[in-house]
C-alpha positions in Angstrom: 4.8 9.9 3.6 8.2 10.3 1.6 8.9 7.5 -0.6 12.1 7.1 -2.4 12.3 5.1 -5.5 15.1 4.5 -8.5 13.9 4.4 -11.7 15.7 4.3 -15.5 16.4 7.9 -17.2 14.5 6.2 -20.1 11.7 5.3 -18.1 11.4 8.6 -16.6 11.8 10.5 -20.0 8.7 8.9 -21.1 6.6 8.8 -18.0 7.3 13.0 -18.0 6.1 12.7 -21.5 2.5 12.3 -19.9 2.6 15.8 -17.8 2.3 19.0 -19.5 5.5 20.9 -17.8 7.5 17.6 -17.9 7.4 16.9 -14.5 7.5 12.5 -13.9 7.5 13.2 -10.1 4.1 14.8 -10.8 3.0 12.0 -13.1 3.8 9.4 -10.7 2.0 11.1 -7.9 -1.5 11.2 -10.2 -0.9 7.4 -11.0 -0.3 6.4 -7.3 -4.0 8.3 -6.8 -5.6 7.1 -9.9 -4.1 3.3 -8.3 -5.6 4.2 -4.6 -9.2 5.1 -6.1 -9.2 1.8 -8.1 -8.1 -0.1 -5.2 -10.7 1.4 -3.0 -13.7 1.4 -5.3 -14.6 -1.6 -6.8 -16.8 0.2 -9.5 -13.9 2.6 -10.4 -12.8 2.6 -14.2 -9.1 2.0 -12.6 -10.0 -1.4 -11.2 -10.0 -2.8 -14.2 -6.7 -1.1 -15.2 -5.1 -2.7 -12.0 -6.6 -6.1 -12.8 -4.5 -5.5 -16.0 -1.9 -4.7 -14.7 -1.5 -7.2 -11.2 -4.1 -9.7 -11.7 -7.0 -10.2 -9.4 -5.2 -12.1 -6.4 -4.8 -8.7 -4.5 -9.2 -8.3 -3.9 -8.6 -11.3 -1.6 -6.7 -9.0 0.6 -9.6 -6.2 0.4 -12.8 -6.1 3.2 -15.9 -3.5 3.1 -15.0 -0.1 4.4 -16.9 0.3 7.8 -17.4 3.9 6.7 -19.2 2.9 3.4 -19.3 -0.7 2.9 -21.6 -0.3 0.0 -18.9 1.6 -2.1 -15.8 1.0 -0.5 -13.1 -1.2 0.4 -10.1 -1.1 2.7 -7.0 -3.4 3.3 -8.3 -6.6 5.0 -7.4 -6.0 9.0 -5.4 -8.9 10.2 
């Protein structure tokens, strides 16, 4: 999936500061990852990032993963 976003020059300036070649589209990609692993795993160091960084309100929304309940978790099915 394509997704568009709008962000500040300055704001991409310093997020392509992270990558090697410059590249903020690339840095952006391995933060959405790094964000999907944390979200999925609860013992994942990036959990504790996210519960930095957007509280803890969004677990409530999280069930066990059929495929691997004991390790994973998935968007609660409404």
């Amino acid at each position: 999936m394509k997704v568009t976003i709008e962000l500040p020059e300055e704001v991409l300036q310093l997020v392509a500061a992270l990558d090697e070649h410059g590249s903020a589209e690339a840095v952006l990609v391995e933060l959405a990852a790094r964000a999907a692993d944390g979200v999925c795993r609860p013992g994942a160091w990036e959990r504790q990032w996210l519960h930095q960084a957007f509280g803890d309100a969004w677990e409530e929304r999280m069930e066990p993963d059929p495929r691997a309940p004991q390790w994973r978790e998935r968007p609660r099915r409404r």
